[in-house]
C-alpha positions in Angstrom: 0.0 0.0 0.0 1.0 3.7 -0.4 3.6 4.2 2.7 2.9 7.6 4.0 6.2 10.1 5.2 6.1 11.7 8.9 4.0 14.5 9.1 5.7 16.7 11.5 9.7 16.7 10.9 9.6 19.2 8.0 6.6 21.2 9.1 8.4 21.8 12.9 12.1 22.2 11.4 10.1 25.3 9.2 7.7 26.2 11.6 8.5 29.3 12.2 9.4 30.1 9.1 5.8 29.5 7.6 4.1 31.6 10.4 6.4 34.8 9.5 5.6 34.1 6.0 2.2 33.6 6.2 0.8 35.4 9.3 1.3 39.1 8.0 -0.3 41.7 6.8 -1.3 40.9 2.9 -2.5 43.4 0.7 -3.7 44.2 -2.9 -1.5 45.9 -5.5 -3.7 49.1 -6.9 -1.7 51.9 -8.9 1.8 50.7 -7.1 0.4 50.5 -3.9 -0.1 47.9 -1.4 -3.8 48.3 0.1 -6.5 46.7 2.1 -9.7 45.7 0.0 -12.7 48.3 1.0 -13.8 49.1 4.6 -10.6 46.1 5.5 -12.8 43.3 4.4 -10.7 40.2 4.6 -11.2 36.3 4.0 -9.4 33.4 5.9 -7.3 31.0 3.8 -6.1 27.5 4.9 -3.6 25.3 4.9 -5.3 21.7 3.3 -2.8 19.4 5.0 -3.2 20.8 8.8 -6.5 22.1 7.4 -6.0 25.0 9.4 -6.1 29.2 9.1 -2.9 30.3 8.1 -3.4 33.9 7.0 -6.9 36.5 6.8 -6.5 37.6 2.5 -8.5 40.8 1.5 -11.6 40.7 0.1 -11.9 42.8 -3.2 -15.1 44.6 -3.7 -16.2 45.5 -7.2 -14.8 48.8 -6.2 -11.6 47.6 -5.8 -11.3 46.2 -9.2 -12.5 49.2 -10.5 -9.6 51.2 -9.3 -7.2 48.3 -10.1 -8.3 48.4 -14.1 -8.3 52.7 -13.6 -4.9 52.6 -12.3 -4.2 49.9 -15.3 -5.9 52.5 -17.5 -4.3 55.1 -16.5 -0.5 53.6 -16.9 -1.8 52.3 -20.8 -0.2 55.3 -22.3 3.2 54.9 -21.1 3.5 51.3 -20.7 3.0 51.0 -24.5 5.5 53.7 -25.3 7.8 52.4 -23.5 10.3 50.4 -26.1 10.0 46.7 -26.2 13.3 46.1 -24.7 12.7 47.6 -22.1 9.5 46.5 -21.5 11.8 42.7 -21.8 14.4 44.3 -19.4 11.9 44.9 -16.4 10.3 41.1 -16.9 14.1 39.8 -16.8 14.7 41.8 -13.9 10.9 40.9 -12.6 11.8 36.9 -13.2 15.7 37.7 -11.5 13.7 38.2 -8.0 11.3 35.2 -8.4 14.3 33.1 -8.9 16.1 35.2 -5.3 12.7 34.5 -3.9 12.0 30.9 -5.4 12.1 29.2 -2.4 10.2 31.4 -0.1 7.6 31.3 -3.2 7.4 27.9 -3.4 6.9 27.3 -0.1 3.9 29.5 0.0 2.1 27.4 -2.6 3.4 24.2 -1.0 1.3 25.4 2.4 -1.3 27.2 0.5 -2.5 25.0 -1.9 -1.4 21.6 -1.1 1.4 21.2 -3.3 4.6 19.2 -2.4 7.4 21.1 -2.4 9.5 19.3 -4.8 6.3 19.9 -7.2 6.4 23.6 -6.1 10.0 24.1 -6.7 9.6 23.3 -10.2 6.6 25.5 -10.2 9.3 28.2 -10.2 11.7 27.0 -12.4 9.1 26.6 -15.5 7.7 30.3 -14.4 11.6 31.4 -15.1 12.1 29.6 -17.6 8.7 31.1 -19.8 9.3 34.2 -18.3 12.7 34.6 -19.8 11.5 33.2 -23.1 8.8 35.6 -23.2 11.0 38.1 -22.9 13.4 36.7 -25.3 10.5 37.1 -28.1 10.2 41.0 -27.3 11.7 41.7 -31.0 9.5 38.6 -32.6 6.7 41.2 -32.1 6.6 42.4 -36.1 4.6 43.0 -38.7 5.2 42.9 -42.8 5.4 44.9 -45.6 2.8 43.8 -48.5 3.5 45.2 -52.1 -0.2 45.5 -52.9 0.5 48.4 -55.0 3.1 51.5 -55.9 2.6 52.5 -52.5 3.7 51.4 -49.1 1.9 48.9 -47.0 3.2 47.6 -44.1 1.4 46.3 -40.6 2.7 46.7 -37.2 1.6 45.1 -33.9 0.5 47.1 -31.0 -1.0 45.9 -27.4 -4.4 45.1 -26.9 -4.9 47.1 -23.7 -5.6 46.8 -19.9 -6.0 42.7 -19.5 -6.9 40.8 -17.3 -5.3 37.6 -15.9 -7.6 34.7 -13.9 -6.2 31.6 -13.1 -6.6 28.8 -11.3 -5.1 27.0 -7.8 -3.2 24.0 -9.5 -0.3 26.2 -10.5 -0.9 29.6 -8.9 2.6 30.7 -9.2 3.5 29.7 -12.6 0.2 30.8 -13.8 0.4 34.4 -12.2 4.0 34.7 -13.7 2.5 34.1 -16.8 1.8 37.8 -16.9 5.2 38.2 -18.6 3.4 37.9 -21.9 1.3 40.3 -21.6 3.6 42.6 -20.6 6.4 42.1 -22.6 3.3 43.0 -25.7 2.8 46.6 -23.6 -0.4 46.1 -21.9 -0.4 46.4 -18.2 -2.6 43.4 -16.3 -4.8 42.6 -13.7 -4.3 39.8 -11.9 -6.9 37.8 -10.2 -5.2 35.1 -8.5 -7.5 31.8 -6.9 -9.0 32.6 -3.7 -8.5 29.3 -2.9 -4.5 29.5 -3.1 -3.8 33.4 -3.6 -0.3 34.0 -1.2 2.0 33.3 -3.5 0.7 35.6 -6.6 0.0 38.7 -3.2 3.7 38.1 -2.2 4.5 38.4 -6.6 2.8 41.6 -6.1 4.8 43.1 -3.8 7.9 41.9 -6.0 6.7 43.1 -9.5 5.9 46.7 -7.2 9.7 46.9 -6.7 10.1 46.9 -10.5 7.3 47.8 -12.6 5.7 51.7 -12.5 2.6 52.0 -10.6 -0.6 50.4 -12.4 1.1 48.2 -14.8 1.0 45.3 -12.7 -2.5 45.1 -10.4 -2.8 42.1 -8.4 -7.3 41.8 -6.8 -8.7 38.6 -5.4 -11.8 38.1 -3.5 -14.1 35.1 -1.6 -16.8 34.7 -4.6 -17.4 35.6 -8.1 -18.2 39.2 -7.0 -14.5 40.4 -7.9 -13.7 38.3 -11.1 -17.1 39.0 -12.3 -16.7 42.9 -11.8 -13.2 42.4 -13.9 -14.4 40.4 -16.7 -17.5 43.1 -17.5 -15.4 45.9 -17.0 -15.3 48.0 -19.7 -11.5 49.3 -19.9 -10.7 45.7 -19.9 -9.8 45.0 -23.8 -8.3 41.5 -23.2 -9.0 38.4 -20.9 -7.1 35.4 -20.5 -8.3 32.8 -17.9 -7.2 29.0 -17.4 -9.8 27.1 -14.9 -12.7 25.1 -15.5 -15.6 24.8 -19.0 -18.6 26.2 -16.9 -16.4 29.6 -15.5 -14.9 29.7 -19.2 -18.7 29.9 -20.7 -20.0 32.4 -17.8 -16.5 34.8 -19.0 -17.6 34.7 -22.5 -21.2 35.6 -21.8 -20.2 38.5 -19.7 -17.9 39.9 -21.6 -20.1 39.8 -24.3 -22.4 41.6 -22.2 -20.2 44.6 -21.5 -18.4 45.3 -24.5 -15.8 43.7 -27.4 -13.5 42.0 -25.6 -10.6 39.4 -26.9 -10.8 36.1 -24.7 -8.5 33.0 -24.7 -10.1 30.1 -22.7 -7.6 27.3 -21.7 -10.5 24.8 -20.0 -11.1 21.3 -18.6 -10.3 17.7 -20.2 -11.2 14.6 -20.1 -7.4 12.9 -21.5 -7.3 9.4 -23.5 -4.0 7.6 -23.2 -4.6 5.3 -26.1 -2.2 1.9 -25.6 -1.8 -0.3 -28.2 -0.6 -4.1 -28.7 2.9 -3.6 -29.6 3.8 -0.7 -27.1 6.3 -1.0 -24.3 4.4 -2.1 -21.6 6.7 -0.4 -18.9 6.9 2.2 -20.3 3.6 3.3 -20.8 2.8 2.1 -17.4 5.0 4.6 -16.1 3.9 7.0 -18.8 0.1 6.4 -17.3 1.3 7.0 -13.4 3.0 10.8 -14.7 0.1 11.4 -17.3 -2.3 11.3 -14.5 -0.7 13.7 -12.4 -0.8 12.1 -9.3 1.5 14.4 -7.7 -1.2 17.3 -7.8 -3.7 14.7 -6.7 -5.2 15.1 -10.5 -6.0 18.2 -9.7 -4.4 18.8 -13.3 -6.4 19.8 -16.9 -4.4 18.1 -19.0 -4.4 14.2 -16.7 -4.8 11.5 -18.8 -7.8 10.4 -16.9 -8.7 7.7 -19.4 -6.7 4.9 -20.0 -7.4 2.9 -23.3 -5.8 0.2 -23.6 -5.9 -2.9 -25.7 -7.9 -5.5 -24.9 -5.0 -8.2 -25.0 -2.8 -6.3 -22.9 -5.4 -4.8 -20.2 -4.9 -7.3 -17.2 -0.7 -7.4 -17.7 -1.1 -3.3 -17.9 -3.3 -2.7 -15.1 -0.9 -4.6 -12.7 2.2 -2.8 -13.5 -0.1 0.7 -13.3 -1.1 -0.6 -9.8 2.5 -1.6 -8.6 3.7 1.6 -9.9 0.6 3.9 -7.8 1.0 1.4 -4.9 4.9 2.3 -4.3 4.0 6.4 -4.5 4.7 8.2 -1.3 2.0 10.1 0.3 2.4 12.3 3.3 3.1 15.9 4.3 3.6 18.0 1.4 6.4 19.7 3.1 8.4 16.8 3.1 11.2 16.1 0.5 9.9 12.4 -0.2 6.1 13.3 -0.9 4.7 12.4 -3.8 1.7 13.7 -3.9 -0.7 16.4 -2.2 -3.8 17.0 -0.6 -7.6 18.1 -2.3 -7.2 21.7 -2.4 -10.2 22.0 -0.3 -13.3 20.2 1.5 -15.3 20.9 -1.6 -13.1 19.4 -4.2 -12.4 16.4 -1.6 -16.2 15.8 -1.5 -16.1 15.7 -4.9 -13.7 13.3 -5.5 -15.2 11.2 -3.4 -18.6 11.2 -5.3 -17.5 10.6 -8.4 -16.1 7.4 -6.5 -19.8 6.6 -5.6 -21.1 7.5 -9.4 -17.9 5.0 -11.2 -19.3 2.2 -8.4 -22.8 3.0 -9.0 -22.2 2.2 -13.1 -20.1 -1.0 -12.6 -16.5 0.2 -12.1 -14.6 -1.6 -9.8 -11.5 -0.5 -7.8 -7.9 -1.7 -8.2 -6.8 0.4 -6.0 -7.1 3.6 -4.0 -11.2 4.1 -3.7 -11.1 6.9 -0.7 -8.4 7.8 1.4 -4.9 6.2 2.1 -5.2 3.9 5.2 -3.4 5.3 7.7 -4.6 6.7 11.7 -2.6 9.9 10.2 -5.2 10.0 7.0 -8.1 10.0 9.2 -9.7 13.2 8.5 -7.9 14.7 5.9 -8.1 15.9 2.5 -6.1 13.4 0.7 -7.3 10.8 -2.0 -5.6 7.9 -2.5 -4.5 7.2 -6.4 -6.8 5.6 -8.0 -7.3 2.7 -10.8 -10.9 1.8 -11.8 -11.6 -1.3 -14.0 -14.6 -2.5 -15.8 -15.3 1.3 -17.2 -18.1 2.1 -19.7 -17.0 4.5 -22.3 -20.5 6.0 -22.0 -20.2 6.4 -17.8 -20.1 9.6 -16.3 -17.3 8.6 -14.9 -15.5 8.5 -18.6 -17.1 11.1 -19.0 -17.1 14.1 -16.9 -13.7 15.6 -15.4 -13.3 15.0 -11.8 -10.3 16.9 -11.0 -9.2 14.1 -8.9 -6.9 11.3 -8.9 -9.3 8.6 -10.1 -7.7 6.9 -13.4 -10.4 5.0 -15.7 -9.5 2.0 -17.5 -11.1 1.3 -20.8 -10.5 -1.7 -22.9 -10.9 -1.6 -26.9 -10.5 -4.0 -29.5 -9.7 -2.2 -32.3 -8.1 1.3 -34.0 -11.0 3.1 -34.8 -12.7 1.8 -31.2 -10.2 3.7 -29.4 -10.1 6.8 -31.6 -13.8 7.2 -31.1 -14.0 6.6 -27.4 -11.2 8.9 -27.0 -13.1 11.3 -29.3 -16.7 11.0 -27.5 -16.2 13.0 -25.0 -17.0 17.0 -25.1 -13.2 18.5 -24.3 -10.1 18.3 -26.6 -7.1 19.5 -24.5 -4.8 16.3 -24.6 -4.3 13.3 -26.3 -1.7 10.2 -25.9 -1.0 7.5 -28.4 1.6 4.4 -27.5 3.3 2.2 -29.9 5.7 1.2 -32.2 4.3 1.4 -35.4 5.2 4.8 -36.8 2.4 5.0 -39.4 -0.4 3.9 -36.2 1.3 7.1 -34.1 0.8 9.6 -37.2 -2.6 8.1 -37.8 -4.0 7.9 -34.5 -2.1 11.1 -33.5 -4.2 13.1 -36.4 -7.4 11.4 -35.6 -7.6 12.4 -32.2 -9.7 15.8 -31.3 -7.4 17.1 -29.3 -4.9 20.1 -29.3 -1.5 18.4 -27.5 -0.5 15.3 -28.3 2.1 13.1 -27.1 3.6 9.9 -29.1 4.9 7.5 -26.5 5.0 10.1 -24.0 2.7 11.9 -21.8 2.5 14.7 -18.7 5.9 16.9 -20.6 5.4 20.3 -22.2 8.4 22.4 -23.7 9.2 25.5 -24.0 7.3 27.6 -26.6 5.4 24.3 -27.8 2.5 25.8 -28.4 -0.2 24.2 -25.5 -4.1 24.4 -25.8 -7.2 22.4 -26.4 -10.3 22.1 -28.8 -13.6 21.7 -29.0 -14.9 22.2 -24.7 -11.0 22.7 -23.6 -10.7 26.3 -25.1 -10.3 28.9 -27.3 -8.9 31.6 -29.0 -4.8 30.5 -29.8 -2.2 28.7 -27.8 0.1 29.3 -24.9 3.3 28.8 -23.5 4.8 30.0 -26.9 5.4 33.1 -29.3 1.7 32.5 -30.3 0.3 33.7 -26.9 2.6 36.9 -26.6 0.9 37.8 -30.3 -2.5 37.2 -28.8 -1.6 40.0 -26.4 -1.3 42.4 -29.6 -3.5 43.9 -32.4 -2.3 44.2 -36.1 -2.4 47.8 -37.5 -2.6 48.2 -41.1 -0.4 51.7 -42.4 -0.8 52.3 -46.4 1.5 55.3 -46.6 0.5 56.6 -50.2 3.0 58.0 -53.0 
């Protein structure tokens, strides 16, 4: 069974460390200062493993966003004047104190959101890493001449405008550091941080005030859909880019729709197929399985490959090694070096996970392993899910169905080729895709038959810098990210004819 860590070394050698970090004053970032939301209104946020208060959050009013997008407003003008190299410059000098600050960072997330903090650390070293590379692309930002006629033609790109940045608690550092790309492009943000897991984007705040001017970077969260909702309407917001869940991704459109011509990029839900055929390497996508399903975040992860399809000759001899493999994983504190995976983020995301365990038994699944929470007197009470492998899944359940957001991994057998490319296809989201085997022309086949936007090839769980990331179909819209593509979406071609 899953052997849990001790749960107290690393959380009393840091003790005191976490309460100075996290028992201060936190503030918003407004115009380049650090305020209290309206009339001091604050929210308590908690640690999931102890599942107790660590720090009282302000609570953004609607009025409090709108002087975060005025003070965004307000800096426009400049920020987009200012060259693009030395709009690069500040981000490189912005991404030089996450890196001084890396570990205090990570560590935040790692008590805030349930992270462990080898999982955290890299956090930070992908945020430098696409920080960096966004602002390496700070020239890419060009436009073309077009010899339509005897005249000149040419196009240039300039920023959209104030934008506005939401994201979600899986990443909350890397996702708030994301912002580079926006900025880099000239338009100062708005960053709305998970209320769920929002220290380590308010401590980022007070970092980017040390190098940005005042209202280019804004940093509002809130308790409710009071704040977000109040951002996304606003209307000297010009571009929105948010990363969580299909059902908040429609309610953005709609009101933005409502309040104006806005620019949105949706990067939504999935429901992953891992396809695994005859002649693969059976340890090898085991192991590929175990990573693709993001255990480690407790499949709190869009892109898990939640679905394993395998073929029917090879299902039993997979499933074991997919067991062994979850059965050996570590689970304990997060703040110890060994875990290897971390708690729900919250009561209502463990309760979740635990129905959907209900539903898959309800329709016939059975459980390999896992099914609730690790055994363990330490477990009792808490917020962690044990991996999970289901068997005997319907392609049609809801539990193939519907993303969870959890780290329950459904098995589903197929016979043949264009079986598994249309299970992996019935389901409403697109985001990733993984095909296994040997036989080259299957990969490219299967690989283009899949309706997804990220596919691996004997691989899974691995993106790469400026690889352009992003789903189809009920997993998003409007361009890719984590590439030259999204710094472009933060711009607006301008067409100059400049006549003889």
């Amino acid at each position: 069974m899953n052997r849990p860590t001790p749960v107290t070394d690393a959380r009393t050698r840091r003790a005191a460390e976490i309460a100075a970090l996290v028992g201060r004053e936190w503030r918003l970032l407004v115009g380049g200062e650090l305020v209290p939301a309206t009339g001091g209104a604050t929210f308590k946020v908690s640690d999931p493993f102890t599942q107790q208060v660590i720090a009282d959050v302000p609570d953004a009013a609607p009025q409090d966003v709108d002087r975060a997008v005025e003070a965004a407003a307000a800096a426009l003008p400049g920020w987009r004047a200012t060259p693009a190299l030395r709009r690069a410059e500040l981000v490189r000098r912005f991404a030089d104190l996450v890196e001084q600050h890396g570990e205090e960072l990570a560590l935040l997330d790692t008590v805030d959101a349930g992270s462990p903090i080898s999982n955290a650390r890299f956090d930070v070293e992908i945020a430098l890493a696409q920080m960096r590379m966004f602002a390496g692309f700070a020239l890419e930002m060009k436009g073309a001449t077009i010899p339509a006629s005897e005249n000149l033609h040419l196009t240039v790109r300039e920023p959209v405008g104030v934008t506005a940045k939401i994201f979600p608690y899986n990443h909350p550092l890397m996702f708030a550091c994301r912002m580079a790309a926006p900025l880099v492009a000239g338009n100062p943000v708005v960053a709305k941080p998970p209320e769920a897991a929002p220290l380590s984007t308010l401590r980022l705040a007070e970092l980017a005030r040390e190098v940005f001017p005042p209202g280019v970077v804004n940093v509002v969260v809130g308790n409710g859909p009071a704040a977000p909702d109040r951002l996304v309407r606003h209307p000297a917001v010009r571009r929105i880019g948010f990363i969580g869940s299909e059902p908040t991704g429609r309610a953005i459109q709609r009101a933005a729709a409502e309040t104006g011509v806005k620019q949105v990029t949706l990067e939504l839900g999935g429901k992953n197929a891992m396809v695994v055929f005859a002649d693969a390497d059976l340890d090898k996508a085991a192991a590929g399985a175990v990573a693709g399903m993001n255990f480690t975040w407790s499949g709190q992860s869009c892109g898990s490959n939640s679905r394993l399809l395998v073929h029917r000759s090879l299902h039993d001899e997979l499933v074991d090694r997919v067991v062994a493999l979850v059965e050996a994983r570590t689970i304990g504190d997060p703040l110890e070096a060994g875990s290897e995976q971390g708690t729900m983020i919250d009561r209502a995301q463990f309760d979740k996970s635990m129905s959907y365990l209900d539903i898959a038994r309800a329709e016939g699944a059975r459980v390999r392993t896992g099914g609730g929470r690790p055994e363990g007197e330490e477990f009792a009470g808490s917020l962690f899910v044990a991996p999970t492998v289901l068997v005997d899944v319907a392609p049609d359940s809801r539990i193939a169905r519907e993303e969870v957001f959890g780290p329950l991994l459904s098995v589903i057998p197929f016979d043949t080729e264009e079986e598994a490319v249309a299970i992996a296809n019935s389901v409403e989201y697109g985001l990733t895709g993984s095909v296994w085997t040997r036989d080259l022309d299957r990969a490219v086949r299967v690989a283009r038959a899949l309706e997804a936007g990220f596919v691996w090839v004997n691989g899974s769980s691995q993106h790469f810098l400026n690889v352009p990331y992003g789903g189809v179909k009920g997993s998003g819209v409007g361009g890719k990210e984590e590439c030259l593509e999204e710094l472009l979406s933060y711009t607006e071609e301008k067409v100059v004819n400049i006549m003889a």
